[in-house]
C-alpha positions as CSV (number, residue, x, y, z in Angstrom):
1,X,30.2,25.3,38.0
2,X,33.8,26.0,36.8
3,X,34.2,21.8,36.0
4,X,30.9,22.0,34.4
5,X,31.7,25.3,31.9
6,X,35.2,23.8,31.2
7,X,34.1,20.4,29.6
8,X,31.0,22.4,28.0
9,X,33.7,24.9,26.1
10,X,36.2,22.4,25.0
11,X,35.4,20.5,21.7
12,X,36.0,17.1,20.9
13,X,39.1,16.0,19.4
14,X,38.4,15.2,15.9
15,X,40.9,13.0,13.3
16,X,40.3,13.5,9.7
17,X,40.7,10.2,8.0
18,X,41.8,12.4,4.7
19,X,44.9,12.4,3.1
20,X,47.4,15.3,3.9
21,X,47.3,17.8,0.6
22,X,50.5,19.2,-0.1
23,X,51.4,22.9,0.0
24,X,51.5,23.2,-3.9
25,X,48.0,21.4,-4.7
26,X,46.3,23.0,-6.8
27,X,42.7,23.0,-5.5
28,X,39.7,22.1,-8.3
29,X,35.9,23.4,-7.8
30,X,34.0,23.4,-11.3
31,X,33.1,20.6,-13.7
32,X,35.8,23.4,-16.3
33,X,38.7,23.2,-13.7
34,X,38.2,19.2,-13.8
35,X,38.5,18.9,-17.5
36,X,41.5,21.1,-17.6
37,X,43.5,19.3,-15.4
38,X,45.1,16.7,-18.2
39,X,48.5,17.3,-20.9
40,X,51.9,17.2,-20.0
41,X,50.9,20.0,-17.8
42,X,49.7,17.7,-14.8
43,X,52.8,16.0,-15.3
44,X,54.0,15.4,-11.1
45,X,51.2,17.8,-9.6
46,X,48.5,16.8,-6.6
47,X,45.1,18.1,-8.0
48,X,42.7,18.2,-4.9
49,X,38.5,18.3,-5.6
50,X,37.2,20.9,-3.2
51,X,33.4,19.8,-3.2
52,X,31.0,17.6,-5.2
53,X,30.6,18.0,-8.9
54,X,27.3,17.9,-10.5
55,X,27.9,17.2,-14.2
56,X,24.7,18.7,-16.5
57,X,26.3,17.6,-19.9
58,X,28.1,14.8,-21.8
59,X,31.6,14.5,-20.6
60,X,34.8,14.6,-22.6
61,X,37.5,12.5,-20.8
62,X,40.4,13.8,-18.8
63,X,43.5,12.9,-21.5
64,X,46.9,12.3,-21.2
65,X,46.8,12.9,-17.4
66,X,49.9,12.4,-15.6
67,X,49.7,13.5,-12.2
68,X,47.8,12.6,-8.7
69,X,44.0,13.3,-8.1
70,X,42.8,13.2,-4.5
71,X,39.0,13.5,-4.2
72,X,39.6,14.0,-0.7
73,X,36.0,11.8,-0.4
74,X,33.6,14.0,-2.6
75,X,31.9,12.6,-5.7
76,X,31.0,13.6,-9.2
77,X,27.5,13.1,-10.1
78,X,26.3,12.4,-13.4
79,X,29.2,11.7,-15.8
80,X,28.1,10.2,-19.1
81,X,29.7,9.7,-22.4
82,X,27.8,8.7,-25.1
83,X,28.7,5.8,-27.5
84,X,27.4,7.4,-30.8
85,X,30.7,10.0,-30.6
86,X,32.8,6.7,-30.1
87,X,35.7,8.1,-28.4
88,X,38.3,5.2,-28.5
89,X,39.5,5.9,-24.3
90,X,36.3,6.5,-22.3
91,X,35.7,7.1,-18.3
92,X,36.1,10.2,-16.4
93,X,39.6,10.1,-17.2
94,X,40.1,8.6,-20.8
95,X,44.4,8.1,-20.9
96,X,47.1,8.1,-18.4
97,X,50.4,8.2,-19.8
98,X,52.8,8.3,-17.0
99,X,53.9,5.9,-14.2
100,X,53.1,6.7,-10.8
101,X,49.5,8.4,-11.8
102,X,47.2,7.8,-8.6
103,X,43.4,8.2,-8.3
104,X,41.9,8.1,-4.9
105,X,39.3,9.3,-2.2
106,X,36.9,10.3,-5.0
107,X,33.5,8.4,-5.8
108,X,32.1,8.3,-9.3
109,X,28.2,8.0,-10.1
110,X,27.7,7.5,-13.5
111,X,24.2,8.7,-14.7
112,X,21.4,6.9,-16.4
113,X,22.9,7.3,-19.7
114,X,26.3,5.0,-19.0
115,X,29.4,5.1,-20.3
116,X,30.2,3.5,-23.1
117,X,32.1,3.5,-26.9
118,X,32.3,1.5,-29.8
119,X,34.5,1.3,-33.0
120,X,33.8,0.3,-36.5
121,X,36.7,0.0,-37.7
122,X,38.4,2.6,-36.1
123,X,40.8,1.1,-33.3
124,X,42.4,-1.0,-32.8
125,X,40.7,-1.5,-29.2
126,X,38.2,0.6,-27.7
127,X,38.7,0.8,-23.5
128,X,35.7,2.1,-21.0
129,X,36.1,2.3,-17.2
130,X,34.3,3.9,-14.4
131,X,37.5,6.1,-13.7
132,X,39.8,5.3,-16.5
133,X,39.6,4.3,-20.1
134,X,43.2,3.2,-20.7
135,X,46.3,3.1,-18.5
136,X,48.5,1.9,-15.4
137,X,47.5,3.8,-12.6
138,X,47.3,3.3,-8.5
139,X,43.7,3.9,-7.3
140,X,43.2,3.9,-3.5
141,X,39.7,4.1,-1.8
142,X,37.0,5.0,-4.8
143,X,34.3,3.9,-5.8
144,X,32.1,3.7,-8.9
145,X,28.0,3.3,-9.3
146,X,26.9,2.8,-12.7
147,X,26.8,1.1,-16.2
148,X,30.0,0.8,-18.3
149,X,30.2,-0.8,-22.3
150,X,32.1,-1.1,-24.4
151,X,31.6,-2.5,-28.1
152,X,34.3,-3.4,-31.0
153,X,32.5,-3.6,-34.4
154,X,35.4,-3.4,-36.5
155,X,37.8,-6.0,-38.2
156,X,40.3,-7.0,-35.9
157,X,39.5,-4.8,-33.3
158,X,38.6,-5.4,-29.6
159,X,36.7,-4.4,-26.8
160,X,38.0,-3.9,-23.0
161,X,35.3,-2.7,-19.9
162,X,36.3,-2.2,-16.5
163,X,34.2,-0.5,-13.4
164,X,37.2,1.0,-12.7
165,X,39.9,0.6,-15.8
166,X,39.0,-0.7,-19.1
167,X,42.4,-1.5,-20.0
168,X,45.3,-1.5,-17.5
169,X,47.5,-2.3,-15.0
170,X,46.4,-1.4,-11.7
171,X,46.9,-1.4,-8.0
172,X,43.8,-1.5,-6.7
173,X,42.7,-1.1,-2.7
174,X,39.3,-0.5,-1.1
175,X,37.4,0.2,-3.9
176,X,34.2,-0.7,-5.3
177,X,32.2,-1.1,-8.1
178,X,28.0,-1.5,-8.3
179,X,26.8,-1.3,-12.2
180,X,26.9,-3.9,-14.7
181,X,29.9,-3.9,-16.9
182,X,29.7,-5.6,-20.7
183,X,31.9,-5.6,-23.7
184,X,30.7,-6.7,-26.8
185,X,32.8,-7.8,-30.1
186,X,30.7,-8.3,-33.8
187,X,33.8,-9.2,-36.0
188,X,35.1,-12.8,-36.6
189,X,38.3,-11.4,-35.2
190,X,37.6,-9.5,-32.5
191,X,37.3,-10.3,-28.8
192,X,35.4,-8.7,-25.6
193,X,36.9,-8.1,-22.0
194,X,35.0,-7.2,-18.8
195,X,35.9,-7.3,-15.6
196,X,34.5,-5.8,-12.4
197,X,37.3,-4.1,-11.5
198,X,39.7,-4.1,-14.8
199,X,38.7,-5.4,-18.3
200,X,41.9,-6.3,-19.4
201,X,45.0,-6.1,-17.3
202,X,45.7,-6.9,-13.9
203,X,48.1,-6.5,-11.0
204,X,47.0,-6.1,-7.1
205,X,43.2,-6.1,-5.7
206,X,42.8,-5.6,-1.8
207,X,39.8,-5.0,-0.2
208,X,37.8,-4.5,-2.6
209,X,33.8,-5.6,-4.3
210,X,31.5,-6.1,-6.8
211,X,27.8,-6.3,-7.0
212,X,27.4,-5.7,-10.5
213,X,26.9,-8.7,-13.6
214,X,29.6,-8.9,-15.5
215,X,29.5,-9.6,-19.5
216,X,31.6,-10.2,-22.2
217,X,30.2,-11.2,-26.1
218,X,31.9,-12.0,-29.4
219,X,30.2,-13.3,-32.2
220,X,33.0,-15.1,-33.3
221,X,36.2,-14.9,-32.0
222,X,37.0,-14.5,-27.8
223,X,35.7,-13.7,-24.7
224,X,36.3,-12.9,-21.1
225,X,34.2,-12.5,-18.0
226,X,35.7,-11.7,-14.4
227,X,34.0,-10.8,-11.4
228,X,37.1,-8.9,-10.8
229,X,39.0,-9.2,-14.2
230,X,38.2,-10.0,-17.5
231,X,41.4,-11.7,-18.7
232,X,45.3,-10.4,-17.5
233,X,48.0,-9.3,-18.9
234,X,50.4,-9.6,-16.6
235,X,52.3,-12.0,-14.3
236,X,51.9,-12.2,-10.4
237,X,48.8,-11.3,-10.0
238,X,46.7,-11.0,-6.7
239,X,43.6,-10.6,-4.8
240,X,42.9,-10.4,-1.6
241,X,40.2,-9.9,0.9
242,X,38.0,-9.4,-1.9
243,X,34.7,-10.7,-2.9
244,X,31.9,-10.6,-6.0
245,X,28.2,-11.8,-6.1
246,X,26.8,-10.7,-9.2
247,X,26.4,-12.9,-12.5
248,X,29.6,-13.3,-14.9
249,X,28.3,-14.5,-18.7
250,X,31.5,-15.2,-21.1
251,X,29.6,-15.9,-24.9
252,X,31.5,-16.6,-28.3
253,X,31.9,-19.1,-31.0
254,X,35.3,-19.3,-30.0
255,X,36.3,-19.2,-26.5
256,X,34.3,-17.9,-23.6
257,X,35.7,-18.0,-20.5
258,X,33.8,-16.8,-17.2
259,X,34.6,-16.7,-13.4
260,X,33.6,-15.2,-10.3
261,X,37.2,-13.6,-9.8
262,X,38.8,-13.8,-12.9
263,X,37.8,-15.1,-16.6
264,X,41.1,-16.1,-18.2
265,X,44.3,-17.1,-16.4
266,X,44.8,-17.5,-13.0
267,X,45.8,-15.6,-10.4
268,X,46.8,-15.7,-6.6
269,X,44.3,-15.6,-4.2
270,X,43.5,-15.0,-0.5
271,X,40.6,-14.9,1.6
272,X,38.6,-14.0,-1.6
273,X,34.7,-14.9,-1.9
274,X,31.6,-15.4,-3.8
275,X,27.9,-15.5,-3.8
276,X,27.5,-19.2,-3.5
277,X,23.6,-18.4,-5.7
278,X,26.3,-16.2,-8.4
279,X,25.5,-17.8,-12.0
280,X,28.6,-18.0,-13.8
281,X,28.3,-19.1,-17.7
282,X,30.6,-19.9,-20.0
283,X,33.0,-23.0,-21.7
284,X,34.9,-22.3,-19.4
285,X,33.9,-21.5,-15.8
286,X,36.5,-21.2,-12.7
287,X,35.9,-20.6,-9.6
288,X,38.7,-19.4,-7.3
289,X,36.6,-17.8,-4.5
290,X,35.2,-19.5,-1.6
291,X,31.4,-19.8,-1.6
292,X,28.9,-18.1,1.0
293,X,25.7,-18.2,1.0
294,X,23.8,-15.2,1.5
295,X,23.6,-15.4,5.2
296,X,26.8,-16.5,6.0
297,X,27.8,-13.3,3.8
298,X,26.2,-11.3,6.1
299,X,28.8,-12.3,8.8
300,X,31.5,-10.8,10.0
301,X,33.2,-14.3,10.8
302,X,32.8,-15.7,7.4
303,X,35.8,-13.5,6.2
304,X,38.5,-15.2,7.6
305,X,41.2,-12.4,8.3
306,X,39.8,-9.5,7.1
307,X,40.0,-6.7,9.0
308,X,36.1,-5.1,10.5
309,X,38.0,-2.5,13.1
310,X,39.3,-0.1,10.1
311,X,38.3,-1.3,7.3
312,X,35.3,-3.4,6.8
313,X,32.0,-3.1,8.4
314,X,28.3,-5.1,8.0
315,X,25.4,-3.9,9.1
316,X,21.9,-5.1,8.0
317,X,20.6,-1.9,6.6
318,X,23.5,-1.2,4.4
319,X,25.0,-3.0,1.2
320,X,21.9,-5.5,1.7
321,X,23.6,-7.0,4.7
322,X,27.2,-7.5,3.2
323,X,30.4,-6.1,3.8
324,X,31.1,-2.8,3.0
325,X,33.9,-0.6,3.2
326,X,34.0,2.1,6.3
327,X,35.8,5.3,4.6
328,X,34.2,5.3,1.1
329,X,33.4,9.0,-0.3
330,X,30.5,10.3,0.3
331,X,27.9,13.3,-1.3
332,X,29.4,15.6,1.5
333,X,32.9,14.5,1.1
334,X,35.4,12.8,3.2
335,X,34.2,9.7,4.1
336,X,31.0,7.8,5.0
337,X,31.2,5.6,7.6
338,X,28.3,3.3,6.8
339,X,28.3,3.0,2.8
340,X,25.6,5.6,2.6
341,X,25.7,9.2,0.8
342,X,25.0,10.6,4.1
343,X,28.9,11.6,4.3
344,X,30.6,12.2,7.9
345,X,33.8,11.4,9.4
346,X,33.2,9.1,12.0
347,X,35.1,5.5,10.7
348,X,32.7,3.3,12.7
349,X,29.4,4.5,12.1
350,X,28.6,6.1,15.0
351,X,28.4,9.8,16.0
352,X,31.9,11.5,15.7
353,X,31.9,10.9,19.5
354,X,31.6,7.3,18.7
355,X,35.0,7.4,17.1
356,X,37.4,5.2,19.7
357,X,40.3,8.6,19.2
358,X,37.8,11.2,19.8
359,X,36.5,9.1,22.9
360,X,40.2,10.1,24.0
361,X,40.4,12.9,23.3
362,X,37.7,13.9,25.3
363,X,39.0,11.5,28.1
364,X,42.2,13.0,28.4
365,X,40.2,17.0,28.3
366,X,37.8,15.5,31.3
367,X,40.8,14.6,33.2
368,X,42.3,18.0,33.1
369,X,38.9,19.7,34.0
370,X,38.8,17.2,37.2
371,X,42.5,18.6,38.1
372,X,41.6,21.9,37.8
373,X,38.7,21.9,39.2
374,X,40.4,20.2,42.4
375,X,42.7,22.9,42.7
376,X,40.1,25.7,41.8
377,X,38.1,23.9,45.0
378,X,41.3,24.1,47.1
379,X,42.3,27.4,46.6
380,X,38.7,28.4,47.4
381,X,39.4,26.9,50.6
């Protein structure tokens, strides 16, 4: 009995796969306190989001934010911006300013309404992202679910849409974007960027996916399609273990250049891939991605060095059979471990005593209650 009521009373040992918060975080429950957070005010502080947001209006981007934002794995629901109030930065945060800014943990479901802006002569370019209109910024396991636009109708002026940045250069790792991104251009000057990931920009993309189609139109002058990124900006580029499989269109009476990873440029790529049935139109049309078809997609050993212990996982039910990554935030924060909104912190989508560390955990506890219920048994004797 004394074995039996020892394991019974001990709990498992549990690892949170969240970020350490530091001391002086300052801790963020309403959709007020969210919107608050930007100015030279957020300038080097760690703003943590305690629990889901619903959002039940239009939302106002987060500008001039300069700090860090850790979700630590909840979502906001809802976010919409409407194009008729044509702000010229739109996503839930419209500007960062500073170097260093980091997004991450956090999951973004845009509602039925989208995101989206236009100009008419107005800006100079008008930027739309899941997370962030304009700016360099580092974002580490997000995600966003939705439709982002954005349209340039003014002389001169052009368009940039990103799932996660419309115009910027980021470092991007396990993220993910499902929604159909398009930028549109009406002038005989303009030009259109869309990109999965970044419109217009560039710099690092790890572990990361896009299911969405991917569009970029100008009646005239440029544009550029990119399952990842519409066209860069910068030099040295990568992507890695990486892949796309919705449709990329590029359209213009000037150039149109489309392609499963990026529309314009080149840049370095490693065990990246693409829907072999992807439709890619354009003038131009590249292909830097190795094609699968949809059943080799649904196999772990088509993605040659990518990592399905920590950070990947398939399973048939989930993603419609492709990849999908473990930790992605969930409606009941932290992380869930099987793409779903069903939230948990298991990392292998098992029960948390599925999880290989808590299986040790509770090891090591059983091998203490064997001890001491040896020596309990002796001194009985």
């Amino acid at each position: 009995m004394f074995f039996v009521s020892l394991i019974v009373s001990l709990s498992p040992v549990m690892v949170s796969a969240a970020d350490s918060v530091p001391s002086g975080a300052k801790h963020i429950k309403t959709a007020d306190e969210l919107a608050a957070i930007g100015g030279a005010q957020s300038a080097g502080e760690y703003y943590v989001l305690d629990n889901d947001i619903n959002l039940n209006a239009e939302w106002r981007p987060i500008d001039d934010f300069r700090g860090t934002f850790d979700g630590q794995g909840h979502t906001i629901n809802n976010l919409y911006v409407l194009e008729g109030n044509r702000p010229q930065f739109v996503g839930l945060f419209g500007r960062i300013t500073a170097s260093g800014t980091a997004i991450k943990n956090v999951g973004v479901n845009i509602g039925s309404k989208g995101i989206a802006t236009s100009s008419i002569a107005t800006y100079a370019t008008v930027c739309a992202g899941g997370l962030v209109g304009y700016g360099d910024v580092t974002i580490t396991n997000c995600y966003v679910k939705g439709d982002v636009s954005a349209a340039a109708s003014g002389y001169g002026s052009h368009a940039a849409a990103g799932g996660l940045i419309g115009y910027g250069n980021g470092i991007i790792t396990k993220c993910y974007v499902s929604g159909d991104i398009t930028a549109t251009a009406s002038d005989s000057a303009s030009s259109a960027k869309a990109g999965g990931l970044i419109g217009y920009g560039g710099r690092t993309f790890t572990n990361c996916y896009v299911t969405g189609d991917v569009t970029a139109k100008s009646s005239a002058s440029s544009a550029y399609a990119g399952g990842l990124l519409g066209q860069n900006s910068v030099t040295g580029i990568t992507a890695t273990n990486c892949y796309v499989t919705g449709g990329i269109t590029a359209s213009a009476s000037g150039n149109a250049r489309a392609g499963d990873l990026i529309g314009y440029d080149n840049i370095a790529v490693k065990s990246c891939y693409r829907l072999s049935t992807q439709k890619i139109t354009g003038d131009t049309v590249n292909t830097l991605g190795d094609a699968l078809s949809s059943s080799e997609m649904k196999n772990q050993q088509s993605f040659a060095g990518w990592d399905f212990e920590a950070i990947w996982a398939i399973k048939s039910n989930v993603n419609n059979g492709y990849p999908y990554l473990k930790d992605s935030p969930s409606s009941s924060g932290k992380s869930s471990s099987d793409g779903s909104s069903s939230g948990g912190s298991s990392t292998d989508g098992l029960s948390p005593l599925g999880n290989p560390l808590v299986i040790a955990g509770v090891a090591s506890i059983a091998a203490v209650a064997i001890i001491a219920a040896v020596v309990f048994m002796k001194k009985r004797k």
